[in-house]
C-alpha positions as CSV (number, residue, x, y, z in Angstrom):
1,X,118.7,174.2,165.2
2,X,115.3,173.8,166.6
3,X,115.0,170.1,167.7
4,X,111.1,170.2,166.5
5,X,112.4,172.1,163.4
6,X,115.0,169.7,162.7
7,X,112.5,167.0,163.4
8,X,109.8,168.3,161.0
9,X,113.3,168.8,158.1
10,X,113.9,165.2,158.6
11,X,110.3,164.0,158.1
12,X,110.1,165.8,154.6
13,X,113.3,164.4,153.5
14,X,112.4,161.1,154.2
15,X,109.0,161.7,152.2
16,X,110.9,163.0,149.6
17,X,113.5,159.9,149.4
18,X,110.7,157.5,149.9
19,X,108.9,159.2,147.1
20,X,111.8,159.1,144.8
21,X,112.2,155.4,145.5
22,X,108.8,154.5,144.6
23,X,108.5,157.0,141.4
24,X,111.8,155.1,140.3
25,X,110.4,151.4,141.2
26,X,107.3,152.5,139.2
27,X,109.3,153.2,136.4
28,X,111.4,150.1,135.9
29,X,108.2,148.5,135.9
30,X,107.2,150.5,133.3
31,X,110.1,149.6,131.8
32,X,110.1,146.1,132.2
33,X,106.3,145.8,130.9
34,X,106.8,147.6,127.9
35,X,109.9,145.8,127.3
36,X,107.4,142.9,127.7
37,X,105.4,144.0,125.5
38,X,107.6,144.1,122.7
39,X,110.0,141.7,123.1
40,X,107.0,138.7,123.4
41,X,106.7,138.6,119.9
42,X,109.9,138.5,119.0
43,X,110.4,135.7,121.2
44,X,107.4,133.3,119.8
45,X,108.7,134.5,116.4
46,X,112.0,133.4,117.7
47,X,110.5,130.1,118.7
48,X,108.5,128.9,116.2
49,X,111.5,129.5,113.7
50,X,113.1,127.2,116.1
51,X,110.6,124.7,116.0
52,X,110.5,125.1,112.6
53,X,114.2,124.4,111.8
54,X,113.8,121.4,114.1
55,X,110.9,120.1,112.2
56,X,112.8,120.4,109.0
57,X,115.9,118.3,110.6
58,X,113.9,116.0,111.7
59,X,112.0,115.7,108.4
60,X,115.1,115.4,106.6
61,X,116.4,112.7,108.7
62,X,113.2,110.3,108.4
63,X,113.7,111.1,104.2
64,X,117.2,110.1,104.6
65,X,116.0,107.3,106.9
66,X,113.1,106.1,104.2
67,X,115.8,106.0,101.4
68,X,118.3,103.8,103.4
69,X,115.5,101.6,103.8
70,X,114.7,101.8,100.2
71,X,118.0,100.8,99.3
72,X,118.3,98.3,101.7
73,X,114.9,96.4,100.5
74,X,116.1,97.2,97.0
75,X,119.4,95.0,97.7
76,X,117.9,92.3,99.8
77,X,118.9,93.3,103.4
78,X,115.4,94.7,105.0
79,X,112.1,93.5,105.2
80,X,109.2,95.1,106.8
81,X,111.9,97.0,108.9
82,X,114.2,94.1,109.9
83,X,117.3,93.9,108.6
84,X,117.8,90.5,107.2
85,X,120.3,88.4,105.5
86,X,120.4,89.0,101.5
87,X,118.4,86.1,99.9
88,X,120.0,84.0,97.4
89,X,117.8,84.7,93.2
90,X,115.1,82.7,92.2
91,X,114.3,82.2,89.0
92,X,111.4,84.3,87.6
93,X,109.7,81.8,86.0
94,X,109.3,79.6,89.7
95,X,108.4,83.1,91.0
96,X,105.6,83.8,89.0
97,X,104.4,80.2,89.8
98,X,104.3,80.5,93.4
99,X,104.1,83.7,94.6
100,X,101.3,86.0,94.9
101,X,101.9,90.2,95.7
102,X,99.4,91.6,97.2
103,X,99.3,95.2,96.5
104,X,99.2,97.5,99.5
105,X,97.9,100.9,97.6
106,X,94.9,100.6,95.7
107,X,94.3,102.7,92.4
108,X,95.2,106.3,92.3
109,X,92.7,107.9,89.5
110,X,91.8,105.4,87.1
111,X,88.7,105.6,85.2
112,X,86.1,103.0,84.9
113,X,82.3,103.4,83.4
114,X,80.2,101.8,85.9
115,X,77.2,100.1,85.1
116,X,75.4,97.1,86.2
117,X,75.1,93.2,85.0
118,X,72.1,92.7,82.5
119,X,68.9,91.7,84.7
120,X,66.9,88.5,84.3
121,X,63.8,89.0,81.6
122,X,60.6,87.4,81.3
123,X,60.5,86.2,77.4
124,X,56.4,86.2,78.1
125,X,56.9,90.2,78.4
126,X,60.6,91.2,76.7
127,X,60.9,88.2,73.8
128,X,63.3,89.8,72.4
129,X,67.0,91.2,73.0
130,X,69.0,93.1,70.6
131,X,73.2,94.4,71.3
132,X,76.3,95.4,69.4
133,X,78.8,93.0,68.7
134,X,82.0,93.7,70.5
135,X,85.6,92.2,69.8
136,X,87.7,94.6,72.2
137,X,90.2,92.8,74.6
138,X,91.2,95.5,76.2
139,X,89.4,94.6,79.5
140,X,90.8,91.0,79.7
141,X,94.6,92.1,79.6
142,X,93.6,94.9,82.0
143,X,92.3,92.5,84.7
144,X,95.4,90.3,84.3
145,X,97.9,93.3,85.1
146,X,95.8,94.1,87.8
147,X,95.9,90.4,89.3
148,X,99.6,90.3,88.4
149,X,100.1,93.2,90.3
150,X,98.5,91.6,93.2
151,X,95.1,93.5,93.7
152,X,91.7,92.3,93.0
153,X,90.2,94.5,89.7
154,X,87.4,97.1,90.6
155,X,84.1,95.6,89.3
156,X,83.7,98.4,86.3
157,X,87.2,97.3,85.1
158,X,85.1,93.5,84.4
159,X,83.8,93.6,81.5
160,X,82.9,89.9,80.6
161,X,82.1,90.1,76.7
162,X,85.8,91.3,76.2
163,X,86.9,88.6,78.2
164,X,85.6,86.1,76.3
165,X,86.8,87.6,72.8
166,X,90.3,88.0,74.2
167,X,90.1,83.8,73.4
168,X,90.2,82.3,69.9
169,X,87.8,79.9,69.6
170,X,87.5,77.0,67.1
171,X,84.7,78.1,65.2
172,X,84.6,76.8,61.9
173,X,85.4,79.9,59.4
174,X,83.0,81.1,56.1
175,X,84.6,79.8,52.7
176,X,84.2,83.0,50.9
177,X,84.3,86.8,51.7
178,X,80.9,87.3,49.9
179,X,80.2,85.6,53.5
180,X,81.9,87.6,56.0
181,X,81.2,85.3,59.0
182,X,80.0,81.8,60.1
183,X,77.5,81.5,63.0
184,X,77.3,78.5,65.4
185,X,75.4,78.0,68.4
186,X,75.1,75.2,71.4
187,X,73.6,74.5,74.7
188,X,73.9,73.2,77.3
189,X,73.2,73.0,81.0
190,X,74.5,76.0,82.7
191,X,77.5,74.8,84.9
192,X,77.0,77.1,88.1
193,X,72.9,75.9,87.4
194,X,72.2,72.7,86.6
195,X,68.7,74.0,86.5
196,X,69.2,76.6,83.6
197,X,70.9,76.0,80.1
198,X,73.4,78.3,78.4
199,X,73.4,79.3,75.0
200,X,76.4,79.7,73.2
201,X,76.6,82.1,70.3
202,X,80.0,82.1,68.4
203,X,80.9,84.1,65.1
204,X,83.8,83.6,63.0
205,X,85.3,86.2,60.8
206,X,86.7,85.1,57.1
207,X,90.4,84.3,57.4
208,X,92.7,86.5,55.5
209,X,96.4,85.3,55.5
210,X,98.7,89.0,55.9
211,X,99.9,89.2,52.2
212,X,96.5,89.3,51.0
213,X,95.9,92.9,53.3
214,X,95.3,95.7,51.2
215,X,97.8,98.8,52.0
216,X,97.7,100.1,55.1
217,X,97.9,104.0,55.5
218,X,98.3,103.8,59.5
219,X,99.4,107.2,61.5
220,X,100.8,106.3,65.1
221,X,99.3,109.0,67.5
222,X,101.5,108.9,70.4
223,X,101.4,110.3,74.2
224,X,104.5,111.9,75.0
225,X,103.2,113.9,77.7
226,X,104.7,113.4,81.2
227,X,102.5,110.7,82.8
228,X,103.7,108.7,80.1
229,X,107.1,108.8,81.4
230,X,107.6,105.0,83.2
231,X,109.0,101.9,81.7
232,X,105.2,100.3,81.0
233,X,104.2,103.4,79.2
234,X,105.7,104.7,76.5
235,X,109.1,102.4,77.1
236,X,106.7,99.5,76.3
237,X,104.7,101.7,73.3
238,X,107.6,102.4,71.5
239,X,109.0,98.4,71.7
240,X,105.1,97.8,70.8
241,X,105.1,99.8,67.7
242,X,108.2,98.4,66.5
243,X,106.9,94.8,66.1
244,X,103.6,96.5,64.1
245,X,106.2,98.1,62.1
246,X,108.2,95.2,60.8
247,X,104.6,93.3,59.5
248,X,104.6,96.3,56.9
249,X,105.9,96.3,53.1
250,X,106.6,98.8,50.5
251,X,102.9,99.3,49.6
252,X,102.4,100.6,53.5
253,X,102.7,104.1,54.8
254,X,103.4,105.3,58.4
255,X,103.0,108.7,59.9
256,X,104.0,109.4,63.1
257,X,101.9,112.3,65.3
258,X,102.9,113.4,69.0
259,X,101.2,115.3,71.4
260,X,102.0,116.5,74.9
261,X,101.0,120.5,75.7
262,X,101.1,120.7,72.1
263,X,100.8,118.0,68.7
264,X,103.6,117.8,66.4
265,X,104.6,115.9,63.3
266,X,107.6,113.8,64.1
267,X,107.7,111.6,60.5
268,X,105.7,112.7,57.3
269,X,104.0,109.8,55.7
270,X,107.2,107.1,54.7
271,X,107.1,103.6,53.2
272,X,106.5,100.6,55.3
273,X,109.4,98.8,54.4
274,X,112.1,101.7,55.8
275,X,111.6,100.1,59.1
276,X,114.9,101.7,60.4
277,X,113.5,105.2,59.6
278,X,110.4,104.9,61.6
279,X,112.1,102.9,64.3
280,X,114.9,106.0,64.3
281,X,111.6,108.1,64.6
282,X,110.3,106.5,67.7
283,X,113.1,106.2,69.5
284,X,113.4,110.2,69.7
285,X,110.3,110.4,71.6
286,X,110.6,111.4,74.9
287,X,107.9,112.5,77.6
288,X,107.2,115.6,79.4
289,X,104.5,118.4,79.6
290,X,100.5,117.9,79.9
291,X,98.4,116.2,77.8
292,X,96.3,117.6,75.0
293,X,94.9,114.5,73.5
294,X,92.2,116.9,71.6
295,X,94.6,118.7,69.1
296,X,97.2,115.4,68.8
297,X,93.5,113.9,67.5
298,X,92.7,116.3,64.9
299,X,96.3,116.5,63.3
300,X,96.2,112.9,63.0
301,X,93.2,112.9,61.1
302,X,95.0,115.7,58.9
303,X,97.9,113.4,58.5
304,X,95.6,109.6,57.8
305,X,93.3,112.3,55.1
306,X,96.7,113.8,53.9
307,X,98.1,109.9,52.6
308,X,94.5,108.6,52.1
309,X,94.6,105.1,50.3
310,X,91.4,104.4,47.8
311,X,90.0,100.9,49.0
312,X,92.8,100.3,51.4
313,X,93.3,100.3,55.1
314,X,93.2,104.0,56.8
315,X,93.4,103.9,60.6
316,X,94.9,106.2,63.1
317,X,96.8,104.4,66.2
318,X,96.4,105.6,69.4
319,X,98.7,105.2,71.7
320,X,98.1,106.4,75.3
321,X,96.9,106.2,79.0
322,X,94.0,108.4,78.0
323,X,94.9,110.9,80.7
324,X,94.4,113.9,78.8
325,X,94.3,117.1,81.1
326,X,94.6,120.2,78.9
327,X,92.8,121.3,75.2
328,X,89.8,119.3,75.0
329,X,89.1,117.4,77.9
330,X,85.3,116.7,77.6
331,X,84.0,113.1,77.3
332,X,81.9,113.7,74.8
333,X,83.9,116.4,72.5
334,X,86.2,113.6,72.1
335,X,83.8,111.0,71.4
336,X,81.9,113.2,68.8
337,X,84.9,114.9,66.8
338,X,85.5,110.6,66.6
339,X,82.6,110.0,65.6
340,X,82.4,112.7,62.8
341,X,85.7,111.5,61.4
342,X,84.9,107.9,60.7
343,X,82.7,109.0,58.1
344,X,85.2,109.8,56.1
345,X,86.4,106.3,55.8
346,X,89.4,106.5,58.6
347,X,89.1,104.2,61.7
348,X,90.3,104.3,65.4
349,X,92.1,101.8,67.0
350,X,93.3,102.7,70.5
351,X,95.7,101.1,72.8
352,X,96.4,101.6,76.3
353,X,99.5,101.5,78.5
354,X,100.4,101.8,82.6
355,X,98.5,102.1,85.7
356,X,97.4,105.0,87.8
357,X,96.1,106.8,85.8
358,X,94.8,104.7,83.3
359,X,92.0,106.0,81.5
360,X,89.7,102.9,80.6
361,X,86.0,104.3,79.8
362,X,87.7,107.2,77.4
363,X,90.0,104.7,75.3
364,X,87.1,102.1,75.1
365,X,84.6,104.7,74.0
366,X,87.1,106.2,71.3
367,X,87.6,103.2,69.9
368,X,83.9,102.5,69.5
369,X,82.9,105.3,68.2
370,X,86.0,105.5,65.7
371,X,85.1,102.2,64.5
372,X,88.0,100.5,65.7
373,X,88.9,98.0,68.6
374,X,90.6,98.6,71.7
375,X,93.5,96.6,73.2
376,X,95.4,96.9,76.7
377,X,99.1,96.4,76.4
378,X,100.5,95.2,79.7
379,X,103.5,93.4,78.4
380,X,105.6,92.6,75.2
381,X,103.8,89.5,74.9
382,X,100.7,90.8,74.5
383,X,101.8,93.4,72.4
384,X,102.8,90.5,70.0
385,X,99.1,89.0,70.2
386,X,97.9,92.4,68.9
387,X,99.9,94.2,66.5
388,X,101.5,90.2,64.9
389,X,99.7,87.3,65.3
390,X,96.0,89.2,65.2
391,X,97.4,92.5,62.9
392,X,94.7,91.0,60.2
393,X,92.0,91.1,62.0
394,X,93.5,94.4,63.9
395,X,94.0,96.1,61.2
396,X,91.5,94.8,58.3
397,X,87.8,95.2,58.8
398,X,85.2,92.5,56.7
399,X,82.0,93.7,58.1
400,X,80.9,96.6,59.7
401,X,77.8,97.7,62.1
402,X,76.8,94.3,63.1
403,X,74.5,93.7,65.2
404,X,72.2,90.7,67.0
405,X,69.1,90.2,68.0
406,X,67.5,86.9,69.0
407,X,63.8,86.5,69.3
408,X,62.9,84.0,72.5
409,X,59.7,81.7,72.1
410,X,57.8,82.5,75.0
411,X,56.3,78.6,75.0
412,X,59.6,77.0,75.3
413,X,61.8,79.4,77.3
414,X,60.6,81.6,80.7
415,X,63.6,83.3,81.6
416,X,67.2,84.5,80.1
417,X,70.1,87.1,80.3
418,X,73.0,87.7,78.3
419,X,76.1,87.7,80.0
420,X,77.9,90.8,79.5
421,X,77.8,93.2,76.7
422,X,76.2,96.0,79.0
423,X,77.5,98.9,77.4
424,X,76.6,97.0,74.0
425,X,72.7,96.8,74.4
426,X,70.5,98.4,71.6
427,X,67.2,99.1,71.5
428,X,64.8,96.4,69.7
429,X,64.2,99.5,66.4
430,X,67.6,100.1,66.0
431,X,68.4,96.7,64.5
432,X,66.4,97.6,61.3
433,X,67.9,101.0,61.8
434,X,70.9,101.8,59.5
435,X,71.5,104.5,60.8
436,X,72.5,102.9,64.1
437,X,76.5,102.7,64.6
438,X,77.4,98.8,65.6
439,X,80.5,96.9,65.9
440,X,82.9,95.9,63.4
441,X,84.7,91.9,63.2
442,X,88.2,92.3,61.9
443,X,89.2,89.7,59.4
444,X,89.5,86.1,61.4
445,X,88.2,87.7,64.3
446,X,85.7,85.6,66.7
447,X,83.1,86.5,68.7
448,X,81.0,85.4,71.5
449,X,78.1,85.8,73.3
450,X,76.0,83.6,76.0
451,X,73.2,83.5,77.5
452,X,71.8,82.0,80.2
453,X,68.3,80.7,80.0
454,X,66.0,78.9,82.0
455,X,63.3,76.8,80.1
456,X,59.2,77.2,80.5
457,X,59.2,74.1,83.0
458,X,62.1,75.5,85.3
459,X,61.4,77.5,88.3
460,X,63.1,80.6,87.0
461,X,63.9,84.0,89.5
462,X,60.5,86.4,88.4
463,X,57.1,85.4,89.5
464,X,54.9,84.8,86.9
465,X,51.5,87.5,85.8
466,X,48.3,86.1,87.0
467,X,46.4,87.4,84.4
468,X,49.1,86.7,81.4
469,X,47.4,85.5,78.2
470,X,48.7,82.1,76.7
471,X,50.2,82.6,73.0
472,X,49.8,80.1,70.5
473,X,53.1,79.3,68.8
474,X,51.6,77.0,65.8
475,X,54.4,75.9,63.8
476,X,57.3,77.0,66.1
477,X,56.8,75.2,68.6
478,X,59.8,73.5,68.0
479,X,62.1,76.6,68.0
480,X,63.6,77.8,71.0
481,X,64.7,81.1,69.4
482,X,65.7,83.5,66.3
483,X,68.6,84.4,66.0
484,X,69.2,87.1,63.2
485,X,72.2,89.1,62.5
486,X,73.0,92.6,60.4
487,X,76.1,93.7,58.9
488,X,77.4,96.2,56.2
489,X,80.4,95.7,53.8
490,X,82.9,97.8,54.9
491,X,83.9,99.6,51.6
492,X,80.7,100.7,51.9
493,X,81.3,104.2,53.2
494,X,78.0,106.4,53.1
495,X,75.2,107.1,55.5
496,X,72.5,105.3,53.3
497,X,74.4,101.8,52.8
498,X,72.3,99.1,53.3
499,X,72.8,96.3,55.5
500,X,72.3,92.7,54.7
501,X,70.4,90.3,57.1
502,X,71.1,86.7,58.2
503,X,68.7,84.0,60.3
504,X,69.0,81.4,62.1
505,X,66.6,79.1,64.1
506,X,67.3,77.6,66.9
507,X,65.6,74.2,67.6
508,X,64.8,71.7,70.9
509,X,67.2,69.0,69.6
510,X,70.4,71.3,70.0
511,X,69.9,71.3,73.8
512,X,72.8,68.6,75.0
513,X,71.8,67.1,77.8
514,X,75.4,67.6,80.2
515,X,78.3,69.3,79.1
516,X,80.3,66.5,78.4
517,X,78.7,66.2,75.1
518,X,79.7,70.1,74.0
519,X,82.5,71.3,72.7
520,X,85.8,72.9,74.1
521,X,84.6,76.0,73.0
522,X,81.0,75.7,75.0
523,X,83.2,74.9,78.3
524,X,85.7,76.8,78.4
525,X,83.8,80.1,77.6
526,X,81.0,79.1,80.5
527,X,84.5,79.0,82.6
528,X,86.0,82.7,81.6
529,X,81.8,83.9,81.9
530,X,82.1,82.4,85.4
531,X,85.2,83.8,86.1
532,X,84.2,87.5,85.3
533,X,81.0,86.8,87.1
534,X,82.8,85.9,90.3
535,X,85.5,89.2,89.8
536,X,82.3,91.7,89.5
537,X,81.1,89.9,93.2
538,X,79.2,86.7,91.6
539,X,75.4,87.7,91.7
540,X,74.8,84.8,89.8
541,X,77.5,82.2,90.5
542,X,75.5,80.9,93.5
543,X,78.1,78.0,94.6
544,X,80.0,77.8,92.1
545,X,83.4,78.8,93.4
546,X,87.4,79.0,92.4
547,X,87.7,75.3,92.8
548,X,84.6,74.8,90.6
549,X,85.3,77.0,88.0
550,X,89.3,75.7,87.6
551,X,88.1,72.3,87.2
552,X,85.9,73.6,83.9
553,X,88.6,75.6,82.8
554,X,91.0,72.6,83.1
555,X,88.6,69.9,81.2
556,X,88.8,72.4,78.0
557,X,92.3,73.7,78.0
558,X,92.7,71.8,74.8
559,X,95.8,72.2,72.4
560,X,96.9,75.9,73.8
561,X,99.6,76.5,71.6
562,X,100.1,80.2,72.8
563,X,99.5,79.3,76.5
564,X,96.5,82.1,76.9
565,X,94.3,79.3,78.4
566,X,96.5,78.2,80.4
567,X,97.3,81.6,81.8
568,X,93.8,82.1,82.3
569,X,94.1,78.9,85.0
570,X,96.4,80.7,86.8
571,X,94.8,84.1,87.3
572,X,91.8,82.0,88.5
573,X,94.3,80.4,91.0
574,X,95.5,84.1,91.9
575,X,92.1,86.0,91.8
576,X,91.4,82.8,93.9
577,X,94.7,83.6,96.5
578,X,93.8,87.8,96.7
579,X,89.8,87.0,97.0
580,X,89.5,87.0,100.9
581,X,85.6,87.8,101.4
582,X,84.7,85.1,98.9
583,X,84.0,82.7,101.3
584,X,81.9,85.4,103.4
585,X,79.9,86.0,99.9
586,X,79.2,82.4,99.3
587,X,78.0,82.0,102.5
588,X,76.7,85.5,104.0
589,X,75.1,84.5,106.9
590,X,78.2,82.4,108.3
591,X,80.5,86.2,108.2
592,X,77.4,87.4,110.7
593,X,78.1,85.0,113.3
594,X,80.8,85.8,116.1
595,X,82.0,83.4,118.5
596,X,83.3,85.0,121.7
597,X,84.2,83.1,125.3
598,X,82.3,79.7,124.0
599,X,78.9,81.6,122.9
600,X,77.7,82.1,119.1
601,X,76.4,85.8,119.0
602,X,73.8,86.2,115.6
603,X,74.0,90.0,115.0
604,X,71.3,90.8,112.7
């Protein structure tokens, strides 16, 4: 062959190799970015599940952990993640005496009204103050599981009138029901102000021993939904009801209404006396579901309307958290269908159980505007104080709508508040309304109110008006105040029932000059007023402090057969323990100082 020919025959092969090489390296990297392309997702998806599955394990493992650790605590063998040795058991009753829990959750979703304490007002310009009376308890038993539990109570939960009603109070009692109640008053200097005086107001209700109750037609409206489902819910309800039951006779008649998603009637109207029946009834109930507090209200108006008793006791029970979710829900639809009902001569009496959820502002509210009273039941104790020692004045009303109003002399007194009783106050035309809904004092019921006044000499908190004209007092110059009081009979059941009207005067010479000459009853309510003072952040308590305020409590514990008073001592000691910015709200301008390397830094 031709050596160029042969030349030029090896040149195109080799083109056409080198060609063939390249077209085929192109394509594998075709290939191999296309296989890129879809096989990237695949591997995330690949890897995430991965991470997923490990994410799980791991997730189960610190469950599995948490529970070990649970057990562990439960049984004595860890604390605060160190595994110790088990402890030996301490008797509860040394327990309760020394120790103090300090919660380390605060509330989940319970409900409290707010509002604020009643201001200072110049008698020369507001002379006169008008409120409902108020003998709920509810409040007080509140704070005392929330001080138990080792947390400090949210201000709203403070309210200090039913504080001081929780106590009994010597108060001597009327003679006759043609006179529902007995008024005293005293004063005294106030103990956190030496400078002010305090007026105490007491009321006593006429005594009725329990065999002189009329019949009682009572239906138990119970929560059986599923927040009701722990030990201090409807465990403690059912024990509750129980103890109500055996105070009942032949005469009596119990219904028994449940509601969860839906009311039902568990036990038709039944004699008192067939305590086995009714405690058979209640020991059925189980919880589960929501809560539709609306219809459970209506049928147990059905049912208390249904067994109506002429001239005796009609009142509907309800027992609950007050956390009603489903049916009617709204504040005030409640609250009015309540309010409609009690005009046909059936009351409201509410009682609340557990933590959480608890639903204060809606089982106070019901029970006002149903004419009732409203008790907190923390523990079988206090359901005992309720529904056994107190089911007279629990269950038996002697006045209704009452209501008081004391007229300040403007010559003899600057300055004055009342001391709780915020959600209480009425207007100064209502009292000579009729129309106006009040309170109601259950039969040996007592209640108190103080205020907190500071005389025309003292220096008092609200300048003076320049130009303020000087009233002549003539004759009453004497008088400090009038107090006046209105109250209905409570068979008395129609909208144009008159109310009957009671004064008193209140004169110079009943100011004691130091609180050694007052009564138990004077000191020892100035020390539970105190006490709720300091709990809603002690805007008047000045300072008065823990130490102060034990040492009152102690001079009046008196002859405490049911050991309430002294109770009361030691949530003061508690409230006193869990309180750790008291001292920096007694003294506010010591908590701005720092001290850093030897220097005081003021940080205004």
């Amino acid at each position: 062959m031709n050596p160029t020919r042969a030349l030029i025959w090896t040149s195109l092969l080799y083109c056409t190799l080198f060609a063939a090489c390249t077209t085929d390296h192109s394509s594998k990297n075709q290939i191999s970015e296309n296989e890129t392309t879809i096989t990237t997702p695949l591997r995330n998806q690949v890897s995430e599940q991965a991470h997923k599955k490990d994410a799980i394990k791991a997730k189960q493992t610190r469950i599995g952990e948490a529970k070990e650790e649970r057990h562990m605590e439960a049984d004595g063998y860890l604390s605060k993640g160190r595994i110790v040795a088990k402890p030996q058991a301490v008797p509860a009753s040394v327990m309760q005496q020394t120790m103090v829990r300090f919660a380390s959750e605060p509330l989940d979703r319970e409900n409290y009204a707010h509002y604020d304490n009643n201001p200072v007002k110049l008698a020369s310009e507001a002379p006169v103050s008008t409120f409902s009376i108020d003998v709920d308890s509810g409040a007080y038993a509140n704070v005392r599981r929330m001080l138990n539990e080792g947390r400090l109570p949210p201000q709203d939960a403070v309210r200090i009138e039913e504080m001081l009603n929780y106590f009994s109070y010597d108060y001597q009692a009327p003679s006759s029901r043609k006179q529902p109640f007995r008024v005293t008053a005293e004063m005294a200097p106030a103990p956190w102000n030496s400078d002010n005086r305090l007026l105490h107001i007491g009321i006593k209700g006429y005594e009725m021993d329990r065999s002189q109750l009329p019949a009682s037609n009572l239906v138990f409206l119970v929560d059986v939904s599923g927040s009701m489902q722990s030990d201090d819910k409807l465990g403690l309800l059912k024990s509750s009801l129980k103890m109500l039951t055996h105070q009942l006779s032949a005469k009596d008649r119990i219904s028994l209404v449940v509601y969860a998603g839906a009311s039902g009637v568990v036990l038709e109207p039944t004699a008192g006396n067939r305590h086995a029946t009714i405690a058979a009834a209640l020991d059925q109930l189980q919880a589960g579901g929501s809560t539709n507090g609306g219809a459970g209200i209506r049928l147990a108006y059905a049912m208390a309307e249904q067994a109506f008793i002429q001239g005796g006791i009609n009142r509907i029970i309800l027992a609950t958290d007050g956390d009603f979710n489903v049916g009617t829900v709204n504040f005030e639809a409640l609250t009015d269908l309540v309010e409609a009902k009690r005009k046909t001569g059936i009351s409201l009496t509410t009682l609340g159980f557990g933590s959480g959820n608890y639903n204060d502002q809606l089982m106070e509210q019901l029970a006002d505007k149903g004419n009732g009273n409203y008790a907190y039941i923390d523990t079988i104790n206090e359901a005992r104080k309720v529904l056994v020692d107190e089911i007279g004045s629990t269950l038996m009303t002697i006045a209704k709508d009452v209501k008081i109003q004391i007229e300040f002399n403007p010559a003899v007194v600057k300055e004055y508040r009342l001391i709780g009783y915020e959600n209480r106050m009425l207007k100064r035309e209502d009292f000579n309304n009729d129309k106006i809904d009040a309170g109601e004092i259950g039969a040996g019921h007592t209640v108190t109110a103080l205020y907190e006044i500071t005389l025309a000499d003292g220096k008092g908190l609200i300048d003076p008006l320049r130009y303020a004209s000087e009233k002549s007092t003539g004759s009453n110059s004497d008088e400090i105040a009038m107090l006046r009081l209105r109250y209905k009979q409570p068979e008395d059941q129609t909208s144009s029932d008159k109310s009957s009207l009671i004064e008193y005067p209140l004169h110079k010479k009943m100011i004691k000059a130091s609180l050694a000459n007052t009564t138990e009853n004077f000191i020892f309510s100035a020390a539970v007023a105190a006490f709720g003072d300091l709990l809603r952040g002690g805007e008047y308590a000045g300072d008065f402090g823990y130490g102060d305020l034990l040492k009152l409590a102690a001079k009046a514990r008196g002859n405490d057969v049911n050991g309430y008073r002294g109770e009361f001592i030691q949530l003061v000691k508690t409230a006193e323990a869990l309180d750790t910015n008291y001292a920096a709200r007694r003294h506010p301008e010591q908590s701005r100082r720092i001290r850093a390397a030897g220097e005081e830094l003021v940080i205004e």
